[in-house]
N, C-alpha and C positions, 0 to 999 in steps of 0.2 A: 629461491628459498625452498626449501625441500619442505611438502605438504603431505600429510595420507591423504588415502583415495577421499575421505568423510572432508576433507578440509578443500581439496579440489574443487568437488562437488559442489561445495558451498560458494566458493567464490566461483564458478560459472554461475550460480543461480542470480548471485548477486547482481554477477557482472548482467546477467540477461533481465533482470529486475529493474537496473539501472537504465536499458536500453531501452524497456518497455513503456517506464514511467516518459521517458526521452521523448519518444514516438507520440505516445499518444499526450504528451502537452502539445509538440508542436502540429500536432492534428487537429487540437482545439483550437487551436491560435489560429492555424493558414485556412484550414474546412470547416469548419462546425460555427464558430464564433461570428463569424462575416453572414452564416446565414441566419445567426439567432439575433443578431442586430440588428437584421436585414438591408446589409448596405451589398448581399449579392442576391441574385434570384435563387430561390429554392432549391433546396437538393431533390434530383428527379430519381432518384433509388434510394433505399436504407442502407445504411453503411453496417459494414462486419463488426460493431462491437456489441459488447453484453447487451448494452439499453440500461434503463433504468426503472422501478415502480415511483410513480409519483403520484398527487393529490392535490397541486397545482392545477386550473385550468389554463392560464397563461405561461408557465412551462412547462407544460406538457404541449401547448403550441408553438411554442418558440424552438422545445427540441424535436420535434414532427417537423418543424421547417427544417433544420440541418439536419434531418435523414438518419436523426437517433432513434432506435427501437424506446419504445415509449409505450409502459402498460400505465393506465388510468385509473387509482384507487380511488372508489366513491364511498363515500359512509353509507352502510346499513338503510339508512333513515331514509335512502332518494332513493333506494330499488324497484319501488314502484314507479319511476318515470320514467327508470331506461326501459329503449327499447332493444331487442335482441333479434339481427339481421339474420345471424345464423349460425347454428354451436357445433363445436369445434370437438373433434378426438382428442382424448388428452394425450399427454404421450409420455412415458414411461422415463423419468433421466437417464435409468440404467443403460438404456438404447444410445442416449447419446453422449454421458459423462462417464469419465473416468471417475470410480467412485473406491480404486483401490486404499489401502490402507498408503500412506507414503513410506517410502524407505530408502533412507535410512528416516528412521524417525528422531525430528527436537525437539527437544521438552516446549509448551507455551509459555511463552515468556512477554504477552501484551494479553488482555484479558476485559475488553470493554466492545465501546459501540465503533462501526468501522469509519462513521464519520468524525470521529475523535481525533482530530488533528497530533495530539500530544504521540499517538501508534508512532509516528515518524522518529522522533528522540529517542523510544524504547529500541525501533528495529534499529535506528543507526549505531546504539549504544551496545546491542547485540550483536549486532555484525563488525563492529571495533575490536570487542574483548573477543571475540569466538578464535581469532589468531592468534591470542597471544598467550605467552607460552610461558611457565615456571622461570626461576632463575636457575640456569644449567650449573653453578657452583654452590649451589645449597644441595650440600650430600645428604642432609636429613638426620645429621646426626646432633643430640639435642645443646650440645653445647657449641654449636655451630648455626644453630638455625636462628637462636634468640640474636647472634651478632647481623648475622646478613637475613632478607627478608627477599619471596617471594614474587613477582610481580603480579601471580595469580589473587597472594594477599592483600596486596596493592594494587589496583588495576588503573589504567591510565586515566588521567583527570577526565572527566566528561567534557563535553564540548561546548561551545558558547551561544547554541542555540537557544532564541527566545529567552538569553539573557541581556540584563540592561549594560549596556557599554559604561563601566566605571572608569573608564580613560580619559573621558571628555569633562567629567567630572571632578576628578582628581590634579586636571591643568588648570580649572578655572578658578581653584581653592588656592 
C-alpha cells in the first residue's frame, strides 16, 4: 500500500511501540515478577529501565528486590526523621534528554493521567483512523457527494474493547 514519508513514519513508531510494550511485559513476567514475589533470590544490579516515584514502603521494597530503580516519596510531615547519608549534584536533563520539539508534530489527541487505563482505546482508536483514507470516487462535486459518503465522514466502527459481549446474551434469550 503506498504511504507518504508522515504515514511511514508512523507506522514504524507504532510498529516499535508495539515491540516495546512486547518486551517489556514479558520482562515483568520472566525478571522482575519472580523477584517481587520472591520465589527467586534477588536481583544483584538495577536493571536499565526508567524506575518509578513511589510512596509505598512495601513496594518500593518489593521493586528494590527486582532491581527497579525506585525514588521514595515521603510526605513533608516525616522530614524531620530522615536521615541524609550524603547529597548528591543535581544534574541538568538537558545533558542527558533529548528535549527537542518532535517532528513531524500530532496534534494531542489523549489529554489525562498516564495511569488512566482508558489512553489505550484513544491511542488504538488513533492509530486505526490515522490510515485511513477518503473515498477515491467522491469527486467533491455537490450533487455527488450527498449520494456517496466519505469514509473520513464515516470512520470505521470502534473496537470491542472493554465492551460487554452481547452475543452470549442474545442466545440465551
Amino acid at each position: 500500500m503506498p504511504m507518504t514519508c508522515h504515514q511511514l513514519g508512523f507506522a514504524f513508531a507504532e510498529l516499535q511501540r508495539f515491540m516495546l510494550e512486547f518486551i517489556g511485559a514479558y520482562q515483568y513476567i520472566h525478571l522482575y515478577k519472580p523477584c517481587i514475589d520472591n520465589l527467586v533470590e534477588p536481583s544483584s544490579k538495577t536493571a536499565l529501565t526508567v524506575g518509578t516515584f513511589i510512596t509505598s514502603l512495601t513496594n518500593c521494597e518489593a521493586l528494590f528486590r527486582a532491581g527497579i530503580p525506585v525514588w521514595l516519596i515521603r510526605p513533608a510531615r516525616l522530614a524531620q526523621s530522615v536521615r541524609v547519608d550524603s547529597l548528591m549534584q543535581l544534574v541538568d536533563p538537558k545533558d542527558l534528554l533529548c528535549l527537542d520539539e518532535a517532528s513531524p508534530k500530532f496534534h494531542m489527541f489523549f489529554n489525562g493521567s498516564p495511569t488512566n487505563p482508558w489512553k489505550y482505546k484513544v491511542f488504538s482508536q488513533f492509530s486505526r483512523h490515522f490510515f485511513s483514507f477518503g473515498d477515491p470516487f467522491n469527486t467533491g462535486h455537490p450533487s455527488e457527494s450527498s449520494a456517496s459518503t466519505s469514509s473520513m465522514d464515516h470512520p470505521l466502527p470502534s473496537s470491542n474493547i472493554g465492551q460487554p459481549d452481547l452475543t452470549s446474551r442474545s442466545k440465551d434469550n
